[in-house]
Structures are given as structure tokens and as C-alpha cells.
PyMOL commands that place a pseudoatom at each C-alpha (Angstrom):
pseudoatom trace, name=CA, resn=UNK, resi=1, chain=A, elem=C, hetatm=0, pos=[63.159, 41.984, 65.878]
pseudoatom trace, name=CA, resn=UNK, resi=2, chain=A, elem=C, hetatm=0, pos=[61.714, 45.295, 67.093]
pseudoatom trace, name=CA, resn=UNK, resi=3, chain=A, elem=C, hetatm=0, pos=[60.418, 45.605, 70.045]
pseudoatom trace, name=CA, resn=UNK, resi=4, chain=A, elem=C, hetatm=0, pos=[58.158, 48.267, 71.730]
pseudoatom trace, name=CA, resn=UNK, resi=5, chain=A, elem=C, hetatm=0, pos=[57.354, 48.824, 75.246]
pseudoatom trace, name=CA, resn=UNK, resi=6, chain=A, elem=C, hetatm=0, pos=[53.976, 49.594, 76.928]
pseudoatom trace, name=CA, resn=UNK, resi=7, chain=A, elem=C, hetatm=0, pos=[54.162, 50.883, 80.698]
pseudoatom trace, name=CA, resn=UNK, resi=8, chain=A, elem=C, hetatm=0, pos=[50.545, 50.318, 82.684]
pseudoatom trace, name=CA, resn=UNK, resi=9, chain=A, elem=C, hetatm=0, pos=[50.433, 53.059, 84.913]
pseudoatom trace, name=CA, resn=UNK, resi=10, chain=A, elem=C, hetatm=0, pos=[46.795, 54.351, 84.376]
pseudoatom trace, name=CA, resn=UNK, resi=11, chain=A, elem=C, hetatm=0, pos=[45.992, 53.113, 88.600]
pseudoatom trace, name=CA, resn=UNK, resi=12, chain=A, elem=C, hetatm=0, pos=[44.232, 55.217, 91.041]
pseudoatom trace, name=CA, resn=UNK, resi=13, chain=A, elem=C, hetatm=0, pos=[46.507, 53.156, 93.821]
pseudoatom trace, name=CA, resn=UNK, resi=14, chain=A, elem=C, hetatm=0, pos=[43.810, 52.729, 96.196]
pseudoatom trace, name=CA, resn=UNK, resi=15, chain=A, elem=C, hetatm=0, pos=[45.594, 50.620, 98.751]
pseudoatom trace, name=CA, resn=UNK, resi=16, chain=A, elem=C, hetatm=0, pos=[48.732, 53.002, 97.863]
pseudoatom trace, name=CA, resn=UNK, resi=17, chain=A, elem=C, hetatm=0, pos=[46.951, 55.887, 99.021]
pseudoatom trace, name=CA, resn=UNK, resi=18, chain=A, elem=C, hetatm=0, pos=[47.347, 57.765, 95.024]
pseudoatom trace, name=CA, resn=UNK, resi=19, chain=A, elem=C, hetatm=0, pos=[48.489, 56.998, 91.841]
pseudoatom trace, name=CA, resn=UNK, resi=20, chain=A, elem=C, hetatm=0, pos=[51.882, 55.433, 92.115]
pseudoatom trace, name=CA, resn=UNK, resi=21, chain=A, elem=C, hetatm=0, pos=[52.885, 56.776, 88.760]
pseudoatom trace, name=CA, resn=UNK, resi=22, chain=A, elem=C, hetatm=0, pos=[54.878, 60.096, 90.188]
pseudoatom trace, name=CA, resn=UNK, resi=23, chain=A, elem=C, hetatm=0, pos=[55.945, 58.191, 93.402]
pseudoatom trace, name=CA, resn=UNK, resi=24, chain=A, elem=C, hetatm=0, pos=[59.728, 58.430, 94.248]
pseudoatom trace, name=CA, resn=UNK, resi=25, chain=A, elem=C, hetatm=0, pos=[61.724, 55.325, 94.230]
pseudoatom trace, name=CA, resn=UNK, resi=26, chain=A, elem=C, hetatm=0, pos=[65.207, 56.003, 94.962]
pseudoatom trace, name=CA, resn=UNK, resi=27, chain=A, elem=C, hetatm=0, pos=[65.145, 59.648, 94.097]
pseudoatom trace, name=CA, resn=UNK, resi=28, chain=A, elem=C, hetatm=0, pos=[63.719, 58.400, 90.412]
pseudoatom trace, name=CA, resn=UNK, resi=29, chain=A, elem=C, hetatm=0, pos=[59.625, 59.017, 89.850]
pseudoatom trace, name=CA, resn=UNK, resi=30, chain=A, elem=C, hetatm=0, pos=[58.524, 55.416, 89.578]
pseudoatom trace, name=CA, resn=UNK, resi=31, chain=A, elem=C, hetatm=0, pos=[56.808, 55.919, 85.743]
pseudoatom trace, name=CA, resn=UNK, resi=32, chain=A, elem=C, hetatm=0, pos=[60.222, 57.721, 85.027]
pseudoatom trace, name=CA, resn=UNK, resi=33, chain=A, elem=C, hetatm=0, pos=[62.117, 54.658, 86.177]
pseudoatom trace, name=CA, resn=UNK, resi=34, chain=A, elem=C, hetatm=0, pos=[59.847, 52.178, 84.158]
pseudoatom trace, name=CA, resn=UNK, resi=35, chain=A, elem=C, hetatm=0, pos=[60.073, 54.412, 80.908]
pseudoatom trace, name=CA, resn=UNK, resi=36, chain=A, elem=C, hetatm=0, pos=[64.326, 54.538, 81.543]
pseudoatom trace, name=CA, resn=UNK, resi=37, chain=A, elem=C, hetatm=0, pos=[64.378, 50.447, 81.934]
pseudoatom trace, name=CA, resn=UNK, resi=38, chain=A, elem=C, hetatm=0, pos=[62.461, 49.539, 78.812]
pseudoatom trace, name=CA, resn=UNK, resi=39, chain=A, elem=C, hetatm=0, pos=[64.650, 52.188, 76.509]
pseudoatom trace, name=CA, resn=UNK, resi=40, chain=A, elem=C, hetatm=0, pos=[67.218, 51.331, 78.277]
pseudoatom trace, name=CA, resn=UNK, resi=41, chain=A, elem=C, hetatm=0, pos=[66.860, 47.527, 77.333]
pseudoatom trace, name=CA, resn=UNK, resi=42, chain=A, elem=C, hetatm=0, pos=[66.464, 48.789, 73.801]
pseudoatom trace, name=CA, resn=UNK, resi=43, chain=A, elem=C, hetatm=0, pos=[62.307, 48.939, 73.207]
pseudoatom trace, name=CA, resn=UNK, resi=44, chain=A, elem=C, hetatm=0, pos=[61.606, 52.068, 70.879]
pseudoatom trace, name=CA, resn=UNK, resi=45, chain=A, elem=C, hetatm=0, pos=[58.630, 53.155, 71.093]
pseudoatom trace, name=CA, resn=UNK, resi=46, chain=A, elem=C, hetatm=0, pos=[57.498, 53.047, 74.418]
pseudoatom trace, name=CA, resn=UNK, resi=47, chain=A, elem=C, hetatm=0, pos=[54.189, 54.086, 75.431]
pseudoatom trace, name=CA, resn=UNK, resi=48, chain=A, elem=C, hetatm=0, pos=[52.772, 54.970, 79.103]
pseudoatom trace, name=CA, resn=UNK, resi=49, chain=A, elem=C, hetatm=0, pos=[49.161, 54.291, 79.786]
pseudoatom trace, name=CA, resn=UNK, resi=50, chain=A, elem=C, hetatm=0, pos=[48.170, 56.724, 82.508]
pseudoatom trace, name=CA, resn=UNK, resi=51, chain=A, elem=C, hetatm=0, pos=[44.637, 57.280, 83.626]
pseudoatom trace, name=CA, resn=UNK, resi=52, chain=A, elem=C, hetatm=0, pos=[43.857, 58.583, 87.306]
pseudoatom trace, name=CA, resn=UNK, resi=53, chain=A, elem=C, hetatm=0, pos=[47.220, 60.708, 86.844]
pseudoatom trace, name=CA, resn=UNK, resi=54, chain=A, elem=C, hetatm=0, pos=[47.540, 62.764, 84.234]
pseudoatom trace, name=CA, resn=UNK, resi=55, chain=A, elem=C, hetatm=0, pos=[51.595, 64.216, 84.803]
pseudoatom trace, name=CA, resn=UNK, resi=56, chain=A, elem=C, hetatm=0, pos=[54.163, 64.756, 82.269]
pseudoatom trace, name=CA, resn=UNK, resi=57, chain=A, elem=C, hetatm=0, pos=[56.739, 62.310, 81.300]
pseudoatom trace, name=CA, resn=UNK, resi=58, chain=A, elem=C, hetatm=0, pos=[59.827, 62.221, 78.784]
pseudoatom trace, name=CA, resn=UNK, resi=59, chain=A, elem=C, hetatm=0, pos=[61.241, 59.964, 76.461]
pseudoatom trace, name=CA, resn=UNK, resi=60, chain=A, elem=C, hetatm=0, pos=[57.881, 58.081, 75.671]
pseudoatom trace, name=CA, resn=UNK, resi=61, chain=A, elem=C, hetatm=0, pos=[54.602, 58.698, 74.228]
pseudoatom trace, name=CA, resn=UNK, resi=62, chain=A, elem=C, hetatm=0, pos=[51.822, 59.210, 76.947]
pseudoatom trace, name=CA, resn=UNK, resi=63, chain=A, elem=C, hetatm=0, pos=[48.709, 58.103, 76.093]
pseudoatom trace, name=CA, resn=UNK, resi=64, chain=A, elem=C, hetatm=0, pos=[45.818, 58.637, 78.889]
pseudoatom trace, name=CA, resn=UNK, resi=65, chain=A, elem=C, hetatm=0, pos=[43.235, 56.017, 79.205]
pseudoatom trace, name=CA, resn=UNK, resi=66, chain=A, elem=C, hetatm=0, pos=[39.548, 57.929, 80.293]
pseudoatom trace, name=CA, resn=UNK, resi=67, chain=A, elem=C, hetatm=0, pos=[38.597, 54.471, 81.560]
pseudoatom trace, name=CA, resn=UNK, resi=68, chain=A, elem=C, hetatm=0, pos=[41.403, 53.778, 83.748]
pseudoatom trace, name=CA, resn=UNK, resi=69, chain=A, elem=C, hetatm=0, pos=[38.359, 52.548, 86.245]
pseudoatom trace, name=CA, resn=UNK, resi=70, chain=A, elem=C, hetatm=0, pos=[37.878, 49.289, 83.867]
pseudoatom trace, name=CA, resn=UNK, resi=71, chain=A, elem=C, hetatm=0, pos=[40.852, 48.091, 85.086]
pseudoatom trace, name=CA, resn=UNK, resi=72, chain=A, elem=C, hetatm=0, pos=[44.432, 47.012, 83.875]
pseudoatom trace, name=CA, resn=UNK, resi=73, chain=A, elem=C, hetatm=0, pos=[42.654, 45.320, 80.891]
pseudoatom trace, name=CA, resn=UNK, resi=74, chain=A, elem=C, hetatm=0, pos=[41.418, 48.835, 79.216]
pseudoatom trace, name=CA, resn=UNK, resi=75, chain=A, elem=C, hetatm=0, pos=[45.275, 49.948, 79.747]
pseudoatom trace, name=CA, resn=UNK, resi=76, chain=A, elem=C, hetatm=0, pos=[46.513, 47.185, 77.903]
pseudoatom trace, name=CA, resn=UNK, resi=77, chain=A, elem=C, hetatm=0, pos=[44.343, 47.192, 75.309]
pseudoatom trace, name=CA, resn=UNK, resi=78, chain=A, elem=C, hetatm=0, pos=[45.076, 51.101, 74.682]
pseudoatom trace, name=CA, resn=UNK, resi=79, chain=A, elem=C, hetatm=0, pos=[49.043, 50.085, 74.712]
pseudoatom trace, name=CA, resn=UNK, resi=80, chain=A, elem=C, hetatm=0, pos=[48.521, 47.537, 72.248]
pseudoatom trace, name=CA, resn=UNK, resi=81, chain=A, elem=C, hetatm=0, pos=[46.584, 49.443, 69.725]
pseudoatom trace, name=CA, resn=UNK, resi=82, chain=A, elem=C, hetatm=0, pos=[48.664, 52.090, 69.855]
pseudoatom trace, name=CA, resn=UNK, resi=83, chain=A, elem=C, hetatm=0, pos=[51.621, 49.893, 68.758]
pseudoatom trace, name=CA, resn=UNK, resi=84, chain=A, elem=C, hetatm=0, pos=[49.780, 48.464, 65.842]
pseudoatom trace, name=CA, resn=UNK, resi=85, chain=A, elem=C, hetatm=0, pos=[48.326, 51.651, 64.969]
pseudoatom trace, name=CA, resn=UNK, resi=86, chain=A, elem=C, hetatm=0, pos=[51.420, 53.769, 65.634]
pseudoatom trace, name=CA, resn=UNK, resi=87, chain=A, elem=C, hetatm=0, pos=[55.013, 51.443, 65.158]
pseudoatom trace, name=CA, resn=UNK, resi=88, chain=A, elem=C, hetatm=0, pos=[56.540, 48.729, 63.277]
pseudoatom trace, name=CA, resn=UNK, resi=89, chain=A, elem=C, hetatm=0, pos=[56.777, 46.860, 66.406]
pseudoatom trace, name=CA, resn=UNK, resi=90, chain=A, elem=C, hetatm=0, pos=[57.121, 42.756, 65.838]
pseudoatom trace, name=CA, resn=UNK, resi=91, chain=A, elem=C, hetatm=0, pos=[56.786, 42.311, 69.838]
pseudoatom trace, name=CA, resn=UNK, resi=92, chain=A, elem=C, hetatm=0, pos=[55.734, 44.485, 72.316]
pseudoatom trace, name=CA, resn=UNK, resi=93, chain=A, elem=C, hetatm=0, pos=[57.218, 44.568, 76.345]
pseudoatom trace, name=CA, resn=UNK, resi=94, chain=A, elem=C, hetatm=0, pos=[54.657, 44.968, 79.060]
pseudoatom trace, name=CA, resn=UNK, resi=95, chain=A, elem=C, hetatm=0, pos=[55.743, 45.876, 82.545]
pseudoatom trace, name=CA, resn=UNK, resi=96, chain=A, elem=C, hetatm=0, pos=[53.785, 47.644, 85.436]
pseudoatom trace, name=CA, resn=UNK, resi=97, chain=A, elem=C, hetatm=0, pos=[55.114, 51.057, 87.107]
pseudoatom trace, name=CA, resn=UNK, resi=98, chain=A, elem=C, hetatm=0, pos=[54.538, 50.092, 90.631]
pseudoatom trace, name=CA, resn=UNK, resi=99, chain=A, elem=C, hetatm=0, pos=[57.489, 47.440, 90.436]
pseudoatom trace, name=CA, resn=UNK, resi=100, chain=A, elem=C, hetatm=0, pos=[60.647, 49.075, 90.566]
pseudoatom trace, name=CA, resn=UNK, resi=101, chain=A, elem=C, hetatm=0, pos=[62.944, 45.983, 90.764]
pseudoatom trace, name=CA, resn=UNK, resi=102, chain=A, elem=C, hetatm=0, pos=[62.391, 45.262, 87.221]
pseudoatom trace, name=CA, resn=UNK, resi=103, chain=A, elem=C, hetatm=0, pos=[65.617, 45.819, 85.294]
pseudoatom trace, name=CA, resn=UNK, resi=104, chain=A, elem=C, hetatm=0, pos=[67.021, 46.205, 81.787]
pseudoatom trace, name=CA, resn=UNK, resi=105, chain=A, elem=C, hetatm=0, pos=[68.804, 43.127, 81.788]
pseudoatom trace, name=CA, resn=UNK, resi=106, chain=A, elem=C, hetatm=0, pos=[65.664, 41.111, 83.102]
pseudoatom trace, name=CA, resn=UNK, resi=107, chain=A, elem=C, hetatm=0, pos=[63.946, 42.707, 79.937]
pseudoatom trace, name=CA, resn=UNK, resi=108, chain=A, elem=C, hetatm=0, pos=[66.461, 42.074, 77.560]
pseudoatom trace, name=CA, resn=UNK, resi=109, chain=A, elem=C, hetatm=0, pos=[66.463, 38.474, 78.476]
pseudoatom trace, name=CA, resn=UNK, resi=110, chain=A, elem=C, hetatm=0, pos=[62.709, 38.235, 77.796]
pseudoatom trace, name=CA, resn=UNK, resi=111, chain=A, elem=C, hetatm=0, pos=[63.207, 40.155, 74.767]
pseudoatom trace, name=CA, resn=UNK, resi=112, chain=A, elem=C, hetatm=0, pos=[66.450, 37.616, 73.701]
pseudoatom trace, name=CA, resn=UNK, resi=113, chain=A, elem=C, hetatm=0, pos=[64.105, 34.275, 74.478]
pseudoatom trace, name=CA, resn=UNK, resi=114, chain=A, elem=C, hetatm=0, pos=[62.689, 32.575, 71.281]
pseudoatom trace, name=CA, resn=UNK, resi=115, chain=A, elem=C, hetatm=0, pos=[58.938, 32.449, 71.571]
pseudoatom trace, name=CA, resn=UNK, resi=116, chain=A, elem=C, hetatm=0, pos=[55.765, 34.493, 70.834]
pseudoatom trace, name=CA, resn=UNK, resi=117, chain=A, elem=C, hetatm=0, pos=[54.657, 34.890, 74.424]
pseudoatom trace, name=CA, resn=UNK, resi=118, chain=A, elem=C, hetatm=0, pos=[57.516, 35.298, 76.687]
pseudoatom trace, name=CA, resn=UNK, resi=119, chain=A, elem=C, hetatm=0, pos=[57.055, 35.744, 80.219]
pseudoatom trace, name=CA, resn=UNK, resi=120, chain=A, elem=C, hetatm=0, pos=[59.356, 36.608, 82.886]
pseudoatom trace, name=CA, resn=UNK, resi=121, chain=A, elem=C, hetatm=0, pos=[59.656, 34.257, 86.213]
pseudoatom trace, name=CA, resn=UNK, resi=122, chain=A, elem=C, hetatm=0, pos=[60.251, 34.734, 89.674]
pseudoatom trace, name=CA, resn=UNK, resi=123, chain=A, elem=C, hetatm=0, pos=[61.155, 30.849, 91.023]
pseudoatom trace, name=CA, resn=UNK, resi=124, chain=A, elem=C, hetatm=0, pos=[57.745, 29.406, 90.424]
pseudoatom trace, name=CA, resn=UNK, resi=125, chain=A, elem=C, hetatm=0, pos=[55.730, 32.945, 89.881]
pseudoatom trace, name=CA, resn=UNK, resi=126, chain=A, elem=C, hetatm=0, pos=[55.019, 33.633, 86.680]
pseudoatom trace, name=CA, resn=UNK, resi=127, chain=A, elem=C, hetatm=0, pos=[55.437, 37.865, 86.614]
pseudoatom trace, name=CA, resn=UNK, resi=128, chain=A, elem=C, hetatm=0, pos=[56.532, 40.787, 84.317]
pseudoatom trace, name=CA, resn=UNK, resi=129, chain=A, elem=C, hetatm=0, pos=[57.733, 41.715, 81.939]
pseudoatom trace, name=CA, resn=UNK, resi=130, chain=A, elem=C, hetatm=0, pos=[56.430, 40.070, 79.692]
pseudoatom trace, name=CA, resn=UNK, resi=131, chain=A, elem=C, hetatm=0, pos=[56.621, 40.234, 75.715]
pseudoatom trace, name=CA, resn=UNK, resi=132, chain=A, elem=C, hetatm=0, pos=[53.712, 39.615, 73.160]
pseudoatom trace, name=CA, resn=UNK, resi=133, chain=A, elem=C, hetatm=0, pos=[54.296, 38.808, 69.847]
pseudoatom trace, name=CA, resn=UNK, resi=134, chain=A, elem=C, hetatm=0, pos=[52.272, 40.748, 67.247]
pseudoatom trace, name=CA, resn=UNK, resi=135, chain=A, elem=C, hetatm=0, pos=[50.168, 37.815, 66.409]
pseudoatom trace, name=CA, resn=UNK, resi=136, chain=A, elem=C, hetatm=0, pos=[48.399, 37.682, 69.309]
pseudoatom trace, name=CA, resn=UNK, resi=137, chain=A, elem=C, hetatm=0, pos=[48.047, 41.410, 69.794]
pseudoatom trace, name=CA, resn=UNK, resi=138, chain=A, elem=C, hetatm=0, pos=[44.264, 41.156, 68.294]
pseudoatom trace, name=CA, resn=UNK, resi=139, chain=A, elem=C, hetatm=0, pos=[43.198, 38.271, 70.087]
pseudoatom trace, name=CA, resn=UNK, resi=140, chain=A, elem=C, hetatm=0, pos=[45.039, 39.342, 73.390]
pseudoatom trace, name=CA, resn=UNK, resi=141, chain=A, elem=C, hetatm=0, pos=[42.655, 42.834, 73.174]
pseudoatom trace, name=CA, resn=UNK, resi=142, chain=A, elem=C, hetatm=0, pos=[39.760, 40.570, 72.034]
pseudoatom trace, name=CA, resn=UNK, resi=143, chain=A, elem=C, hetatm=0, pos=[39.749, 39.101, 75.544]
pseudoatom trace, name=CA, resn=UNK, resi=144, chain=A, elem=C, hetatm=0, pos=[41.520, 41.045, 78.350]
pseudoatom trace, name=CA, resn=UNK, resi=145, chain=A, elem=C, hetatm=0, pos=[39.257, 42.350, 80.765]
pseudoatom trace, name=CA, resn=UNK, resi=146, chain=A, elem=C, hetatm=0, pos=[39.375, 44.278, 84.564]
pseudoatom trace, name=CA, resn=UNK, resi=147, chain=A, elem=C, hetatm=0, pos=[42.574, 44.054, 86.216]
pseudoatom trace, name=CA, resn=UNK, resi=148, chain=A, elem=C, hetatm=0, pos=[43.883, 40.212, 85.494]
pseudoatom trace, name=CA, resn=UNK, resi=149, chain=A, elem=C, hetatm=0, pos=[45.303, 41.988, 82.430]
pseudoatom trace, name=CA, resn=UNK, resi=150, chain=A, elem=C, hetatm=0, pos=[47.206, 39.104, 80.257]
pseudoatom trace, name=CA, resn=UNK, resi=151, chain=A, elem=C, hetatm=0, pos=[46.788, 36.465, 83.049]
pseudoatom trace, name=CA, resn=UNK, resi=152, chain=A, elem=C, hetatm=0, pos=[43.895, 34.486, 81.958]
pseudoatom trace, name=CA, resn=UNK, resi=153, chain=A, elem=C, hetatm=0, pos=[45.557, 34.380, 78.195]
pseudoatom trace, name=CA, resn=UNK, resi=154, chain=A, elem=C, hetatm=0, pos=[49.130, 33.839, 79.129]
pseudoatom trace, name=CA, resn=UNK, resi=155, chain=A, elem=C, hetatm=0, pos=[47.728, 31.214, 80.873]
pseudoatom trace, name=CA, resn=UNK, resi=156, chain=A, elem=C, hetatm=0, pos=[45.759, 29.246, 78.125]
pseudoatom trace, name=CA, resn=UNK, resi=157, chain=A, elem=C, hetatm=0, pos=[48.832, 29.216, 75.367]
pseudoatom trace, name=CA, resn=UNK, resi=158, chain=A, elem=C, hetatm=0, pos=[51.987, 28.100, 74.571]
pseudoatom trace, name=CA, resn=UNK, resi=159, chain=A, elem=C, hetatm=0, pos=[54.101, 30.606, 76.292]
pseudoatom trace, name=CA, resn=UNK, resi=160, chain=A, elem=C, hetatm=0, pos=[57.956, 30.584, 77.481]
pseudoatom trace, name=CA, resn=UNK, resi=161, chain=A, elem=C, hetatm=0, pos=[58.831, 31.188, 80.664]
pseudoatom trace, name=CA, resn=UNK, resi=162, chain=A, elem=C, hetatm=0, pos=[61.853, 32.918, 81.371]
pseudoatom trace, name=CA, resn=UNK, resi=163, chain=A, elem=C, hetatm=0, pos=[63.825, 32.986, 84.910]
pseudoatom trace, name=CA, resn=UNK, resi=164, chain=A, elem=C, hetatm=0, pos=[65.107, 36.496, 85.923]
pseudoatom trace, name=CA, resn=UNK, resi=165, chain=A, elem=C, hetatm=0, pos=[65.213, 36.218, 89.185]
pseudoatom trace, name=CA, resn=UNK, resi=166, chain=A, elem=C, hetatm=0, pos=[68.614, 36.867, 89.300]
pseudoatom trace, name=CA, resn=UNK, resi=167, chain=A, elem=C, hetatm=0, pos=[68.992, 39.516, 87.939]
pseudoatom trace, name=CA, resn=UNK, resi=168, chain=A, elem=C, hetatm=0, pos=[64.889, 41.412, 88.864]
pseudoatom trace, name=CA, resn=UNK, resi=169, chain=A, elem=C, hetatm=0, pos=[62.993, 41.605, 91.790]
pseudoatom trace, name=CA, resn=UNK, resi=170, chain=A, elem=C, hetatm=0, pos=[59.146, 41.436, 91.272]
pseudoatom trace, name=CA, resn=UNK, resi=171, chain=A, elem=C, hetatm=0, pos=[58.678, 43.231, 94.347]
pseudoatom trace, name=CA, resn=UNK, resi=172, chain=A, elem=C, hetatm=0, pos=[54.565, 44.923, 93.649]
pseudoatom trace, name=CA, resn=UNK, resi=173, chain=A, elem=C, hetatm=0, pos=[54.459, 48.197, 95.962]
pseudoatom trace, name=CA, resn=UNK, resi=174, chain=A, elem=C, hetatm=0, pos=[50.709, 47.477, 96.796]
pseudoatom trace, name=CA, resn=UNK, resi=175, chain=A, elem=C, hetatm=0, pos=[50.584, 49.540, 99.416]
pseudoatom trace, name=CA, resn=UNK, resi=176, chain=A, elem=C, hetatm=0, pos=[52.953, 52.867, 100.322]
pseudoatom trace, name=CA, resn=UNK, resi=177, chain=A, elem=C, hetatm=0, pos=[56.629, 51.739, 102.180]
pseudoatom trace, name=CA, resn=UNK, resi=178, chain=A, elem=C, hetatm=0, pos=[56.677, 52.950, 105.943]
for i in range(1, 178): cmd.bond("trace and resi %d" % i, "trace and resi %d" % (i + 1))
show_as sticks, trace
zoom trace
């Protein structure tokens, strides 16, 4: 199976205070940390969406989304035709930059879990990363919309959940850490 990566990082972080994209987490620019974790777990390609910051990052393709302001939905469409369009991709990994407790190993068990929608799972909260099976790449950008991203469809079919709570932490940095 191959397996690319898509990084939603196109946010203006409103409640942050700015785009959490080129925050430092541990020395480590969060977007730089997301990029390392999905290569790292052995997704090739991996694209960034970024939107309200524009910045430089390595070892991915950057693609900027003009209508960020749509909401995670417009991201993940972007990311998704971009790895039809652009890889040979059978799955693709979908994680957010603004939570830095997501790990390689928590990826690579979603990736290693049978199924066609694989999500990960925090005790009883469904969370990321998740991986989308090509088959429902079309119908997935058919219907996201605004920033529930995947929820809504995750939600309405046969998905697997997996547990990585051991090994992740789906800590979200809504806001900026005092």
C-alpha cells in the first residue's frame, strides 16, 4: 500500500493569536514537526495545505489554499486532489499541525489497520490521524464543507477505529500555552 500524507495547516489561529503553522513546539516549528512525523511513519508524498501563512517548509510539497477562510473543508479538499492529481497514493494520512502529540508510531498503526477509513482514537474520542482510502477521495471532496472537515463523513460509514492512545496525545493547541 502507498500511502501519502496531507498536513492542514492553512488556519489563521484566531483564538491562537496567528497561524500556528511556524509556532515552536519543543524547539521544532509545529508544520515542521507534522511534515517529520508523517515521513517519518513512511507517507511519501506529503503535502502541507497552508493558507493565512505563507512560510517555507522542507521535505514536502506546499500547496497554499487562497480560501483558507472556507474553512478546514477547502484544505482538505486541496490535499486530496493534489494526491490524485499528483501521486500513486492508494490511501492518504490526514493530521492537523496544531497537535503536536501525534506520533509516527500512532500513524503507522492507522496506516497498518485493515480498512478504507481508518481513524485514530483517543479512549472514546474519535481524533487524527486519520487515513482515507482512495475510493472515497471523490465523494469525501464532494461533501466536506467549513471546518468539520471529515467529521460529518467519517461519521456516516463504515470506518475502523483505531486506539493510539498509548502511544499519541491528541492534545489541540486552541489557544497559545502560557
Amino acid at each position: 500500500m502507498t500511502v501519502c500524507g496531507i498536513v492542514l495547516a492553512a488556519g489563521a489561529g484566531t483564538r491562537f493569536g496567528g497561524p500556528k503553522a511556524p509556532y515552536e513546539w519543543d524547539g521544532e516549528r509545529l508544520v515542521d514537526r507534522a511534515v517529520r512525523t508523517l515521513r517519518e511513519a513512511g507517507c511519501e508524498p506529503v503535502y502541507t495545505i497552508l493558507g493565512a501563512w505563507e512560510g517555507s517548509v522542507e521535505n514536502c510539497l506546499v500547496i497554499v489554499n487562497h480560501g483558507w477562510e472556507e474553512g478546514m473543508g477547502s484544505s482538505l479538499r486541496i490535499g486530496l486532489k493534489w494526491a490524485r492529481a499528483a501521486s500513486d497514493a492508494d490511501s492518504a494520512v490526514v493530521i492537523l499541525v496544531d497537535q503536536p502529540g501525534i506520533t509516527p508510531e500512532g500513524v503507522r498503526r492507522v496506516i497498518d489497520t485493515p480498512g478504507s477509513l481508518v481513524q485514530a482514537v483517543y479512549g472514546d474520542r474519535p481524533g487524527h490521524p486519520v487515513r482515507i482510502g482512495k475510493e472515497h477521495w471523490q465523494s469525501l471532496m464532494d461533501v466536506v464543507a467549513d471546518d468539520s472537515g471529515a467529521r460529518d463523513y467519517l461519521a456516516t460509514h463504515d470506518r475502523v477505529l483505531v486506539d493510539v492512545n498509548d502511544v499519541c496525545d491528541d492534545t489541540d493547541l486552541d489557544v497559545r500555552p502560557t
